[in-house]
N, C-alpha and C positions, 0 to 999 in steps of 0.2 A: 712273128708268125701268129695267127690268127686262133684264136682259143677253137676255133671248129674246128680244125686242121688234128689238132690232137686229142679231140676225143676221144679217138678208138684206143687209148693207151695209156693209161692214169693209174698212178697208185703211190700209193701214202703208206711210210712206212714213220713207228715212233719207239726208237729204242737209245743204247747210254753206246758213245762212241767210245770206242778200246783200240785204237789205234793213230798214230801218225797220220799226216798228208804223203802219198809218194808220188810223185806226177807221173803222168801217162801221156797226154802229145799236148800238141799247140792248134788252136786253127784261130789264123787271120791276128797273130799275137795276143788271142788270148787262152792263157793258161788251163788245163782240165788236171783236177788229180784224183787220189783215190783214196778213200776212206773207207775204214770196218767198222759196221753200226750190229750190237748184238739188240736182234729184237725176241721178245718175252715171247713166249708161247702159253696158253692157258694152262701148259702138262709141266710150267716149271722149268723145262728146257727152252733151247734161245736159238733161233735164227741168226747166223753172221754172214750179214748181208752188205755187200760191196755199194757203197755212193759213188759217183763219178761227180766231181761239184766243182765249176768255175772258182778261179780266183778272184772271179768279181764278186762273189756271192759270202764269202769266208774269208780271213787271212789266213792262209795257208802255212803261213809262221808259227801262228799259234799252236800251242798245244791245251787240246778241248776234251783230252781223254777223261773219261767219268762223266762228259756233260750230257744228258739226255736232248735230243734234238726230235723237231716232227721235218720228216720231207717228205717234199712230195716230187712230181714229174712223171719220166717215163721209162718202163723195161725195155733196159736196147741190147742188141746182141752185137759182135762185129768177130771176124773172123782172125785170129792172131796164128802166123806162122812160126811151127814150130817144127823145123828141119824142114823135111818134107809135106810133113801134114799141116792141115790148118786143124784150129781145134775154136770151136763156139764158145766165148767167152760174155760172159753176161751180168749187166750191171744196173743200178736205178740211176737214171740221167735226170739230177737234179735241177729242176727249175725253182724251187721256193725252199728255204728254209729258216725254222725258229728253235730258238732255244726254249725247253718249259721247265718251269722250277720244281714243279712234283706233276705226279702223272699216277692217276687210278686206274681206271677205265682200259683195262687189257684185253678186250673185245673189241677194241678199235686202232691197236696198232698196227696193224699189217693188212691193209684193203689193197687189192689190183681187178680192173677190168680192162678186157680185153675184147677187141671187135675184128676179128681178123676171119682166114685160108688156111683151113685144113691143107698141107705141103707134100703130106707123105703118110700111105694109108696107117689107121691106127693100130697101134698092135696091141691087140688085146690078149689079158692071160689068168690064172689063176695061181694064189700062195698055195703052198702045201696047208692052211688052212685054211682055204677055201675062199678066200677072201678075195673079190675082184678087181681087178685093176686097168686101167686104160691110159698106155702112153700116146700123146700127140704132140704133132709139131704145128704151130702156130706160126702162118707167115702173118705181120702187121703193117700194113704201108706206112712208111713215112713220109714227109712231105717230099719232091725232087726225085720221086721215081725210086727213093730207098726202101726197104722192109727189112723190119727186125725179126727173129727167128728165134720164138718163144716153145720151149720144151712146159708142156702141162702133163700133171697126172692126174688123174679121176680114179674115183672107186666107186664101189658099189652099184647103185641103181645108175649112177652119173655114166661109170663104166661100161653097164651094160647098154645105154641108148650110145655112148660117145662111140660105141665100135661096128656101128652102122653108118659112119659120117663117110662121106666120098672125098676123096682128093678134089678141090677148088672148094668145099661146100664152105659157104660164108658161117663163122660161129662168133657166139657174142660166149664169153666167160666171167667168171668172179671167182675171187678166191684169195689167196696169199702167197706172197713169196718165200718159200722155205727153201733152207741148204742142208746137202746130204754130202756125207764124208763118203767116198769107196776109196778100193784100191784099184790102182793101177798097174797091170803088170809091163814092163817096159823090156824084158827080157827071161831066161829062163832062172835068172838068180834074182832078178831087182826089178821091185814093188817102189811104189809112189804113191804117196794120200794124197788124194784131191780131194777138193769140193766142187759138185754141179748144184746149181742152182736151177729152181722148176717151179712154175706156178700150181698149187695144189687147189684144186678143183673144187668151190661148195655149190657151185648152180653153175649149168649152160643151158643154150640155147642154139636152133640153128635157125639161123636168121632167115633162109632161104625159103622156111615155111611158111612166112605171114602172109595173110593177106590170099 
């Protein structure tokens, strides 16, 4: 596939892996599995962010838990059924990865850009301290007529321009991949922790202005 192809969808993440390989499917005999990379955040706390990484890329035998790795690739989403419902499940689809012996520089772990379609208008709101916020869903073509379906939040000033965006309007994004724990109520006695994964917003743009 061609490096132009996927420019609209890049991002590098560099943290210390804390889990096994568990596999997830096959296509064309070869193997994808699934790894948990904890990346640093500036506040001290860690992002635990999902790789999805060929067994051409890794021996998947091994175990690399504690080894700090840089990947990079692309944010995919894919639809996994669960009873009846489907639920958005989302992960970094590894194209490159290294291993690095020490690692300073924690202002450059976690980069994603994104060039995509507003999907669904934004809902904008405000914390009980006043604090802004702007949820979006980002559709990203990929190549073969696919699109990944990227949840972003924005705050502040980002918030206030992001909640005037139209459904189709083309947006270009930067920012980071963070994960957030909630609960799940799955009935009226029984709760489930999850994690959603979301790009958090430092700069957009709507591309449809230029020019």
């Amino acid at each position: 596939m061609s490096e132009k192809m996927i420019e609209n969808n890049k991002v590098s993440v560099i943290g210390e892996i804390i889990s096994g390989f568990t596999f997830s499917h096959e296509v064309f005999g070869e193997g994808f599995y699934m790894v948990d990379v904890a990346v640093s955040r500036l506040s001290e706390q860690a992002d635990i962010i999902p790789l999805m990484i060929s067994e051409r890329l890794l021996d998947v035998n091994e175990d690399y838990t504690g080894c700090t790795v840089e990947a990079c690739g692309q944010f995919r989403s894919y639809n996994r059924h669960e009873g009846s419902k489907n639920r958005l499940v989302l992960s970094v689809f590894v194209r490159e990865i290294r291993f690095m012996e020490e690692f300073t520089d924690y202002t450059k772990t976690n980069q994603i850009f994104l060039d995509g379609y507003i999907c669904k208008p934004p809902i904008y709101r405000k914390t009980p301290l006043g604090r802004e916020i702007a949820d979006l869903l980002l559709a990203v073509n990929r190549p073969y007529g696919k699109s990944d379906y990227i949840p972003c939040i924005a705050w502040g000033r980002n918030a206030r321009y992001a909640s005037g965006f139209e459904v189709g309007a083309r947006i270009r994004i930067w920012g980071r991949v963070q994960s957030r724990e909630y609960t799940k109520k799955l009935s009226e006695t029984a709760c489930e922790k999850r994690v959603a994964y979301e790009v958090s917003v430092s700069k957009l743009e709507c591309a449809d202005q230029e020019g």
